[in-house]
Rosetta silent file (secondary structure, phi, psi, omega in degrees, C-alpha in Angstrom):
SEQUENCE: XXXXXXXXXXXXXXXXXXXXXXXXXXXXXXXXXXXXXXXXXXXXXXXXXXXXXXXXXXXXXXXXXXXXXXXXXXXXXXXXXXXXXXXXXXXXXXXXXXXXXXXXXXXXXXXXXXXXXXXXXXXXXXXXXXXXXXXXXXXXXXXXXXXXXXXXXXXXXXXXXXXXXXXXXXXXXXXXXXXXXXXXXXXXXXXXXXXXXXXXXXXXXXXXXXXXXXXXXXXXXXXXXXXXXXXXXXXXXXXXXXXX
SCORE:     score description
SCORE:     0.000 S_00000001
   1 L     0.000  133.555  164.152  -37.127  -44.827   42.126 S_00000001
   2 E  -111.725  157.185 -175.872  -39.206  -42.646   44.159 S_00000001
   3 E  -106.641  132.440  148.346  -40.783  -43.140   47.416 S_00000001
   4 E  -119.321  143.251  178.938  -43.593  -42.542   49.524 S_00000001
   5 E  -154.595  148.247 -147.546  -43.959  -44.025   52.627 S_00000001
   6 E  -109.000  105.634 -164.346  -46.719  -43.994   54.864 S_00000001
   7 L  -125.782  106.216 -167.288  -46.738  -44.392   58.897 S_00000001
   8 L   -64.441  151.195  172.929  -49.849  -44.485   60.955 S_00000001
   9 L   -79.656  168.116  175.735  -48.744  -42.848   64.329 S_00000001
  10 L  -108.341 -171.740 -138.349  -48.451  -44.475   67.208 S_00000001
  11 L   -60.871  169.102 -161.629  -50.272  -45.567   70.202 S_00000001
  12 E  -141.470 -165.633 -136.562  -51.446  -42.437   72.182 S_00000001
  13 L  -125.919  -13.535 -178.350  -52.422  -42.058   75.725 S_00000001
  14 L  -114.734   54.173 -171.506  -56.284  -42.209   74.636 S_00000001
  15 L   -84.060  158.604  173.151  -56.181  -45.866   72.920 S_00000001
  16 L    96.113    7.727 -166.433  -59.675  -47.370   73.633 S_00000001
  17 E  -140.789  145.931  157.340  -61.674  -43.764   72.903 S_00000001
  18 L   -76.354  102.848  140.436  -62.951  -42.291   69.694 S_00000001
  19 L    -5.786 -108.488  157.224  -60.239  -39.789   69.172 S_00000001
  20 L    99.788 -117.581 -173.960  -61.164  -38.158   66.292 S_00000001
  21 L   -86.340   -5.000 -161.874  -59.862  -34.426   66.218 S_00000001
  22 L   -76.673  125.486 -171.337  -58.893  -33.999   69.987 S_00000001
  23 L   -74.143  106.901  163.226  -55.508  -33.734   69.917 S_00000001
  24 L   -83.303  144.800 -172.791  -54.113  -36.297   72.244 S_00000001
  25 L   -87.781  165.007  152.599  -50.294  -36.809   72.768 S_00000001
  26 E   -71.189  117.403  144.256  -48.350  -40.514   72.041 S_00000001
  27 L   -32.389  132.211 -174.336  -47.981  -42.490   74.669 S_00000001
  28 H   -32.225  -47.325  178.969  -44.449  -44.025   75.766 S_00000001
  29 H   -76.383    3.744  145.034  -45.234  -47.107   73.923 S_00000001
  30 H  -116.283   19.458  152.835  -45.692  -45.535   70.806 S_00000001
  31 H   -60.290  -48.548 -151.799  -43.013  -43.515   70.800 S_00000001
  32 H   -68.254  -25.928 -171.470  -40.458  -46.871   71.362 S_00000001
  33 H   -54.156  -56.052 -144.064  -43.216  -48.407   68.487 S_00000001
  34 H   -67.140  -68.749 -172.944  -42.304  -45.439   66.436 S_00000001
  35 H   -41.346  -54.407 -151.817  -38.624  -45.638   66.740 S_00000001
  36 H   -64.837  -55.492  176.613  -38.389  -49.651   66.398 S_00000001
  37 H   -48.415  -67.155 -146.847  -40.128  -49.226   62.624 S_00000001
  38 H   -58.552  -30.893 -160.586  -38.288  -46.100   62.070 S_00000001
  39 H   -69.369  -35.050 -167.013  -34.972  -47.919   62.109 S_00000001
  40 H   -63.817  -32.243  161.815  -36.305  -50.178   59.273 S_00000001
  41 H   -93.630   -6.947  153.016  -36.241  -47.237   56.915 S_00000001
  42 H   -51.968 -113.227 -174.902  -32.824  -45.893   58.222 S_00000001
  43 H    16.804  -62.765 -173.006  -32.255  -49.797   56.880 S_00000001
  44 H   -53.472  -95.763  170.289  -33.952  -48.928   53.498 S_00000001
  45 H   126.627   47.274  155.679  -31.425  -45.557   53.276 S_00000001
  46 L   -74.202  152.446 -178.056  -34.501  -43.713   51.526 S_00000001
  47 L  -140.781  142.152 -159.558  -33.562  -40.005   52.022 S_00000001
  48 L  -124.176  134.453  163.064  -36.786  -37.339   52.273 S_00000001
  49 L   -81.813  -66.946 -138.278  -37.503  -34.343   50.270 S_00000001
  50 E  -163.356  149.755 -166.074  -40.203  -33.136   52.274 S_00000001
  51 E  -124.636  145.804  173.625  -42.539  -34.647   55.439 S_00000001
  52 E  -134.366  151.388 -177.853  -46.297  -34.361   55.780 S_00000001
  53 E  -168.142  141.535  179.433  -48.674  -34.643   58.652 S_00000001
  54 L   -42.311 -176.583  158.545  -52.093  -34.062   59.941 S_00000001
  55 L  -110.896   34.293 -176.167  -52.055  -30.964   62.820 S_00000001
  56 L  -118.799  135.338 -147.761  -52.626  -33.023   65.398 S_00000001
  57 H   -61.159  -38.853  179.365  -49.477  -33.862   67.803 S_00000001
  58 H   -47.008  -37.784 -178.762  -49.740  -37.594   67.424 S_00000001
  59 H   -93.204  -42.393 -178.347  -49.186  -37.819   63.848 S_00000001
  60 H   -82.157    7.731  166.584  -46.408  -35.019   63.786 S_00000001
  61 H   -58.370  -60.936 -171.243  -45.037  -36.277   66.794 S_00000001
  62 H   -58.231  -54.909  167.209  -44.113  -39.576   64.902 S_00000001
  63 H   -31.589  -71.507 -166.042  -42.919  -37.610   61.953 S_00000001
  64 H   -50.103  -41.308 -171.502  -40.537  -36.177   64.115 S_00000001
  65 H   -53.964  -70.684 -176.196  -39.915  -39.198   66.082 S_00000001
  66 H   -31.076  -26.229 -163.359  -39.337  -41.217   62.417 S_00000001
  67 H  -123.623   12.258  174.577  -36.963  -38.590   61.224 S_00000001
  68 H  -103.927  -24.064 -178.173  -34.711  -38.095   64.397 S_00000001
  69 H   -93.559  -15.526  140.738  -34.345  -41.565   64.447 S_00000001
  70 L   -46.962   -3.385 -179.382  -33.623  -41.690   60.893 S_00000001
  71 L    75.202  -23.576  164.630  -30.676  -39.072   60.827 S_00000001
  72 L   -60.991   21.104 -179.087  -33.099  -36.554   58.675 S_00000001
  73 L   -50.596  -26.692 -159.421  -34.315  -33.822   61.325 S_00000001
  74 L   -90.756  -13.059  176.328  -33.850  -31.186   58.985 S_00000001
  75 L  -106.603 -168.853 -155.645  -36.201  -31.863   56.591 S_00000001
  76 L   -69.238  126.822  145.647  -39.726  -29.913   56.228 S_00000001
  77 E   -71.683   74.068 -179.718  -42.380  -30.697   57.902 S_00000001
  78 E   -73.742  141.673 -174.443  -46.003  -29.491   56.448 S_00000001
  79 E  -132.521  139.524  179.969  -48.856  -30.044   58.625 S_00000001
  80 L  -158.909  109.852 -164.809  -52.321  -29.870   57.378 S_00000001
  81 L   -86.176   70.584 -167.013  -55.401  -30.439   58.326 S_00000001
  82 L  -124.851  -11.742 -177.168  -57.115  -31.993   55.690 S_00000001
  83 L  -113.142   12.884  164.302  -54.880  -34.910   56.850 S_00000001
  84 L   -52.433 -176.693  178.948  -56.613  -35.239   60.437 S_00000001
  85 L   -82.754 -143.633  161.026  -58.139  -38.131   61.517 S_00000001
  86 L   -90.942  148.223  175.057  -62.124  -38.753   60.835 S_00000001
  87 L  -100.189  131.629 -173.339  -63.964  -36.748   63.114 S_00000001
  88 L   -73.976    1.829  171.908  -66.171  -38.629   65.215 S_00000001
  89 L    89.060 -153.893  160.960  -68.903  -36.547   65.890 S_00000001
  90 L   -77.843   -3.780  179.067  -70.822  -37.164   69.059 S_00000001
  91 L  -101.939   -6.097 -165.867  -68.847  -40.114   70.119 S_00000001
  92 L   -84.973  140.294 -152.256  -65.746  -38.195   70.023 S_00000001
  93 L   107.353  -64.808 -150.634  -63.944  -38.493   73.545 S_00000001
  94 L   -51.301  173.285  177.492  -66.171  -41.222   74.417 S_00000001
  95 E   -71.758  145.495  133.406  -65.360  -45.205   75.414 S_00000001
  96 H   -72.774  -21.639  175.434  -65.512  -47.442   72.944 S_00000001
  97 H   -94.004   18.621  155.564  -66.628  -50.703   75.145 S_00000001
  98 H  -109.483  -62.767  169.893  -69.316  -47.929   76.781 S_00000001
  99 H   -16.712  -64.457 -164.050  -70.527  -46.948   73.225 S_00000001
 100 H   -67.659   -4.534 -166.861  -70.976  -50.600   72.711 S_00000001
 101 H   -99.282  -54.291 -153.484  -72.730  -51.136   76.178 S_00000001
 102 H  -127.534   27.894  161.791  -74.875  -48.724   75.468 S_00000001
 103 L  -127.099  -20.052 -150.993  -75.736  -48.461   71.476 S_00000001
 104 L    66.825  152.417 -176.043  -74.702  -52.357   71.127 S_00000001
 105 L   -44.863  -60.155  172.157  -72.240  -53.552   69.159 S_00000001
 106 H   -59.911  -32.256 -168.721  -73.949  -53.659   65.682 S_00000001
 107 H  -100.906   35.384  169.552  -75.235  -49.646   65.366 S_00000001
 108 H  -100.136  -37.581 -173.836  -71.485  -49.240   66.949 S_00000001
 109 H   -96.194  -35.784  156.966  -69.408  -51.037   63.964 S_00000001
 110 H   -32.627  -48.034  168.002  -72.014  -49.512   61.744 S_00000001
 111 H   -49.433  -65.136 -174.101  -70.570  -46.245   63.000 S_00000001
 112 H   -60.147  -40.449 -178.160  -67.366  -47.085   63.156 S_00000001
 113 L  -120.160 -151.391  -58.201  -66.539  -49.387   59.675 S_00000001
 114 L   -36.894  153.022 -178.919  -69.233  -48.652   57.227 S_00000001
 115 L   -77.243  -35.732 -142.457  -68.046  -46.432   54.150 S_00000001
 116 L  -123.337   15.052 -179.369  -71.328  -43.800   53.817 S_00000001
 117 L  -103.535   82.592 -160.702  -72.688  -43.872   57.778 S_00000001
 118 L   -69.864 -163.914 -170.400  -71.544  -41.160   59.983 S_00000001
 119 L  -103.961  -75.398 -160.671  -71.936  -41.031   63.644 S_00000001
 120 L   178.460  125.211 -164.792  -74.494  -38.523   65.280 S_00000001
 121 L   -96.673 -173.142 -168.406  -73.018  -35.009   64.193 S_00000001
 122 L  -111.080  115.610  169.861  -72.157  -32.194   66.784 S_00000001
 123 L  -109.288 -154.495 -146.707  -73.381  -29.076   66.780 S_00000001
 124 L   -85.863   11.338 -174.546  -71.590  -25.907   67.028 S_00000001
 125 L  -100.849    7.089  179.753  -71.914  -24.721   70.634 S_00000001
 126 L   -96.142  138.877  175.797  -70.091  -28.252   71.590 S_00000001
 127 L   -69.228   16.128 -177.097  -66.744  -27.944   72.283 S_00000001
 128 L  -104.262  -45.855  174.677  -65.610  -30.765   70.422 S_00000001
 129 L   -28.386  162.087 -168.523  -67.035  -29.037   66.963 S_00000001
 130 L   -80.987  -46.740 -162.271  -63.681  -27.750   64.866 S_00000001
 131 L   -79.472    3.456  178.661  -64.816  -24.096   65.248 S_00000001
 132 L  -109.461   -4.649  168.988  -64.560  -24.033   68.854 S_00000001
 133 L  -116.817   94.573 -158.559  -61.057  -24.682   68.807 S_00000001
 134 L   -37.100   11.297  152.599  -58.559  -22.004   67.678 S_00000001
 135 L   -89.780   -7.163  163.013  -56.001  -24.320   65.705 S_00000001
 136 L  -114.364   58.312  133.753  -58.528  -24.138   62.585 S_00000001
 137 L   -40.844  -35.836  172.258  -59.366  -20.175   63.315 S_00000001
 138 L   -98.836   -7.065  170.744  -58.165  -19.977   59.675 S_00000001
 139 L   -84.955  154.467  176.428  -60.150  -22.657   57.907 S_00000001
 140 L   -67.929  134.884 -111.716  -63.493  -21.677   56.698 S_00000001
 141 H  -119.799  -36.451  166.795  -65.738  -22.620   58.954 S_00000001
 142 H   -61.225  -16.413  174.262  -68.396  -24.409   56.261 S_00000001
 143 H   -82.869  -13.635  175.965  -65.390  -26.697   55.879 S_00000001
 144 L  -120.176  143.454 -155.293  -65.150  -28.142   59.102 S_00000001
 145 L   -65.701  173.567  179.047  -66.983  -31.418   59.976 S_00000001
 146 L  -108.284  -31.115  177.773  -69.552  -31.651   62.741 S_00000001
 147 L   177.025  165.172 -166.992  -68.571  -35.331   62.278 S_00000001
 148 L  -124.057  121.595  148.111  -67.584  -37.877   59.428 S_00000001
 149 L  -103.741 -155.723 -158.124  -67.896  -40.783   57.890 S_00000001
 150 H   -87.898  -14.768 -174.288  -65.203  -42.583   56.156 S_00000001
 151 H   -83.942  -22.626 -160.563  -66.656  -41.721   52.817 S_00000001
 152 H   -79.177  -46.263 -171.898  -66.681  -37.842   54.124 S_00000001
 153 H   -82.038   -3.292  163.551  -63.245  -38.151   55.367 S_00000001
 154 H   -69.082  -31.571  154.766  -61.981  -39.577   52.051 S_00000001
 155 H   -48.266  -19.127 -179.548  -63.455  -36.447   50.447 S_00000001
 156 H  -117.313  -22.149  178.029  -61.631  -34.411   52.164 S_00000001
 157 H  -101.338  -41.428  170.304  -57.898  -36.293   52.208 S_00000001
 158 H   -62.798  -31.426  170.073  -57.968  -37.390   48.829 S_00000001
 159 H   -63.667  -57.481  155.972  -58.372  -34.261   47.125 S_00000001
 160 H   -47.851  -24.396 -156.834  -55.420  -33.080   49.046 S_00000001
 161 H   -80.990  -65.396 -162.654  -53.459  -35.980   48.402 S_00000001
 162 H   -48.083  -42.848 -177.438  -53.827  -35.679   44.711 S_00000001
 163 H  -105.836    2.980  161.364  -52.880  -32.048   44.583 S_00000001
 164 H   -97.919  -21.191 -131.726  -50.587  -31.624   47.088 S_00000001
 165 H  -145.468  -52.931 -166.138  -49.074  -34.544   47.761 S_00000001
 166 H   -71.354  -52.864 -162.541  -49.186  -36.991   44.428 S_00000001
 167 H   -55.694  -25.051 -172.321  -47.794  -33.945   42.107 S_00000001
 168 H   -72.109  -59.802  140.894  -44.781  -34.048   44.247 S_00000001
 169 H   -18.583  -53.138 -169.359  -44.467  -37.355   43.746 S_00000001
 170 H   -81.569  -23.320 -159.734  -44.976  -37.729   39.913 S_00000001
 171 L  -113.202   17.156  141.422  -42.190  -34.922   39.782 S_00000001
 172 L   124.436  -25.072  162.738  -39.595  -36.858   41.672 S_00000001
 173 L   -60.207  158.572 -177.000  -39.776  -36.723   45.520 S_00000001
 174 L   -99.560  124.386  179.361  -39.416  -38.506   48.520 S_00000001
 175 E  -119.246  131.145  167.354  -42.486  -38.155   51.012 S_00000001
 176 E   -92.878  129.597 -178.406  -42.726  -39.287   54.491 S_00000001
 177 E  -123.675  137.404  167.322  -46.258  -39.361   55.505 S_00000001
 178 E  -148.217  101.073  146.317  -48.223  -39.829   59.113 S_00000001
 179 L   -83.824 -157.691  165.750  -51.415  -39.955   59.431 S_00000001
 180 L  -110.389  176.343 -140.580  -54.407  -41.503   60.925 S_00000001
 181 L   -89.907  -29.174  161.752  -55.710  -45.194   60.718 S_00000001
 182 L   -52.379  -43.778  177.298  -59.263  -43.379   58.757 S_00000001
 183 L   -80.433  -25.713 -166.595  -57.457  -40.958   56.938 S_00000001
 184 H   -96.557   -8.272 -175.197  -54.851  -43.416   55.917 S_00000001
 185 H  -101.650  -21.447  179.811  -57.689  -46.111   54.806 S_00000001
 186 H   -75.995  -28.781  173.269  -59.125  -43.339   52.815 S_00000001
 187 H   -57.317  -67.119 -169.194  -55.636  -42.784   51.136 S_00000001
 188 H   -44.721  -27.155 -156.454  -55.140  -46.344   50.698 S_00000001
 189 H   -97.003  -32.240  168.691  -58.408  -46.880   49.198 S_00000001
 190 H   -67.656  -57.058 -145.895  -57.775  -44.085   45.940 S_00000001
 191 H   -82.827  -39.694  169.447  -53.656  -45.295   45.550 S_00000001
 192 H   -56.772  -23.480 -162.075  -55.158  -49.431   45.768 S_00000001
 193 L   103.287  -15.325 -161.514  -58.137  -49.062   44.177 S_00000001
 194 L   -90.115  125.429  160.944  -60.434  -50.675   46.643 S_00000001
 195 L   -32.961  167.672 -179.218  -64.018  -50.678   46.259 S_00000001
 196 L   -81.062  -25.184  160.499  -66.560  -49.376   48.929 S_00000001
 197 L   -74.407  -33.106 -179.561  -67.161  -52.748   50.182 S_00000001
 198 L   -81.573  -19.705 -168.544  -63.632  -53.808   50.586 S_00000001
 199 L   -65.016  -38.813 -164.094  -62.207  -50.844   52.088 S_00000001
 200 L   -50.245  -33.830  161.425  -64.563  -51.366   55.293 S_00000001
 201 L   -49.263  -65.652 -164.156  -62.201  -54.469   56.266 S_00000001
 202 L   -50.510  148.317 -156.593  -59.012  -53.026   55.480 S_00000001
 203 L  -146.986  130.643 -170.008  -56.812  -52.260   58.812 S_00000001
 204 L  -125.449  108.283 -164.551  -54.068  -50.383   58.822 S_00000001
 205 L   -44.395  142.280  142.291  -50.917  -51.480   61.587 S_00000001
 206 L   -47.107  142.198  146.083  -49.479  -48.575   64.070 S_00000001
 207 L    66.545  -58.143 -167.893  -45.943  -47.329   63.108 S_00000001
 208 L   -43.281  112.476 -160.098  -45.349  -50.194   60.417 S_00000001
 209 L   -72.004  137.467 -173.185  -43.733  -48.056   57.161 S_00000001
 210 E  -132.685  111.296  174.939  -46.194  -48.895   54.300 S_00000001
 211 E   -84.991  113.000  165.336  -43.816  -48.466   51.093 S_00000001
 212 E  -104.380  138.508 -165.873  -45.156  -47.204   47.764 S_00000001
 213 E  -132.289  123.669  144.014  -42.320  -46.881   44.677 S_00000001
 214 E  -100.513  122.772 -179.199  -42.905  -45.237   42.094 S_00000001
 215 E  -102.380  133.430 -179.257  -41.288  -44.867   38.319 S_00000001
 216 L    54.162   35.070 -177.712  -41.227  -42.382   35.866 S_00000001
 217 L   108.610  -29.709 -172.044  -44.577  -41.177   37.860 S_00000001
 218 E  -120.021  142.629  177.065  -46.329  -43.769   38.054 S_00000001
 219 E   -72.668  136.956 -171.138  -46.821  -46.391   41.234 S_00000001
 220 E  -114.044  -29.422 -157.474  -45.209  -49.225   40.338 S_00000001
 221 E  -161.051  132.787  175.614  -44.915  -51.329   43.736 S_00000001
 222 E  -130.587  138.378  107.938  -46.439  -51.372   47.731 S_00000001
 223 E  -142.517 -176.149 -172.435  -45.620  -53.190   50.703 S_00000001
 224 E   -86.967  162.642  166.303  -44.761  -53.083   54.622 S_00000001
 225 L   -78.772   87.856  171.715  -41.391  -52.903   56.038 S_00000001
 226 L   169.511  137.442  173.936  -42.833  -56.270   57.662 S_00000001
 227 L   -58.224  178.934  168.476  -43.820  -59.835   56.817 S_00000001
 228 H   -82.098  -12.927 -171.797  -47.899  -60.400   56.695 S_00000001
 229 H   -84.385  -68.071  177.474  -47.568  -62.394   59.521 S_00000001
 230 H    -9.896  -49.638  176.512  -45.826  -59.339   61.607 S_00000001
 231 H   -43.125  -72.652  179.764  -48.707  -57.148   59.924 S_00000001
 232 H   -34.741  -53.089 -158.883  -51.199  -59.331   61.131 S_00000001
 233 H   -80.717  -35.880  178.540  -49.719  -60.009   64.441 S_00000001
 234 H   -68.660  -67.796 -160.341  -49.676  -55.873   65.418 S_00000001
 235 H   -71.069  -36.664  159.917  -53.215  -55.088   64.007 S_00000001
 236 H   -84.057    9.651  168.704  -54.505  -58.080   65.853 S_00000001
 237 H   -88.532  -51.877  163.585  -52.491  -57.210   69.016 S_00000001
 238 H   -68.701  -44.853  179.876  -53.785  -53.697   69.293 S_00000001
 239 H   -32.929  -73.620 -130.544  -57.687  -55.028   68.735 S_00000001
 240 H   -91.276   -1.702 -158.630  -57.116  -56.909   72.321 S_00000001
 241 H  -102.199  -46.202 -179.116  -55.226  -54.383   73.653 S_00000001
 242 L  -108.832   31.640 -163.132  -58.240  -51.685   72.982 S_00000001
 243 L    -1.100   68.606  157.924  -61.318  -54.049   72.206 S_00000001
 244 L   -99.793    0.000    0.000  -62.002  -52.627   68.943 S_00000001
């Protein structure tokens, strides 16, 4: 059996903001998130070939957190951004309950959950733009967004996944993965299957390890290290916590 298993990071010191690329640290409470899950795959006794992670501290923070509390520090960590979150555009930084105050609520979740609608893009003399900040100095500069929407950032994380990430997979390794909750619905939505309508729904828990097994190559099996009610009970726990 091979593994992959998947761990959105956890809460960060900007919950309640569009995020996007600005790299924001975790917050105390998701490191302790990150650890309480991590033990559950200590539990499992999967052992990792290799670790993956956007380049933004939050998601390799939790790798690290996940794999100190796991007994694995030593192995490799690749960070890449093609595995960032979605970039937000013109909202990124901003409130979300001020967004909604002041676009309303409807052209807000239209931003936010629709598959093919981005948000108002940036352009390049704003410091929030990719090309103004010198951790992608080496990506080509036509490659980085002004802003995204979820079909843009699956375009850009699936194609990695598949050739970076799945071959590894097919050919016998164990991958630890941490992303973001955009990047990670765009994953989810090539390895499930899910349509353009369903994916807009789908919600993906902080820190709860989302298991995929595969045999002889092929995925064979998914679920959380969690009951559905637990699932449930997190992902509707952060909504009230951040009114998203």
């Amino acid at each position: 059996m091979t593994y992959l298993v998947i761990v959105r990071h956890g809460l960060t010191e900007w919950t309640g903001r569009f995020t996007g690329w600005t790299d924001i640290d975790l917050a105390k409470e998701g490191v302790e998130m990150t650890k309480k899950y991590a033990k559950r795959i200590k539990e499992k006794g999967i052992v990792f070939d290799l670790a993956y992670s956007s380049v933004l501290k939050r998601a390799y923070k939790t790798i690290e957190v996940v794999l100190e509390t796991i007994g694995q520090k030593n192995v490799p960590i690749i960070k890449d951004w093609h595995l960032n979150e979605r970039h937000y555009g013109a909202l990124q930084t901003l409130s979300k309950p001020e967004m909604v105050k002041k676009y309303g609520e409807k052209q807000v979740n239209l931003w936010r959950r629709s598959y093919e609608v981005s948000p108002p893009k940036v352009d390049e003399k704003d410091p929030r733009h990719p090309i103004n900040d010198p951790l992608y100095k080496d990506v080509p500069k036509n490659l980085l967004p002004a802003g995204e929407s979820l079909k843009d950032t699956y375009n850009r994380v699936v194609p990695y996944f598949k050739e970076e990430i799945e071959k590894k997979l097919v050919a016998g390794k164990n991958i630890l993965l941490s992303s973001h909750h955009n990047a990670l619905r765009a994953m989810i939505k090539y390895l499930d299957n899910i349509d353009d309508v369903e994916i807009v729904s789908l919600n993906v828990p902080y820190c709860i390890p989302l298991i995929y097994e595969y045999e002889n190559g092929k995925k064979v099996n998914r679920y959380y290290l969690a009951s559905n009610e637990e699932v449930e009970m997190v992902i509707e726990t952060i909504k009230n916590q951040t009114k998203t």
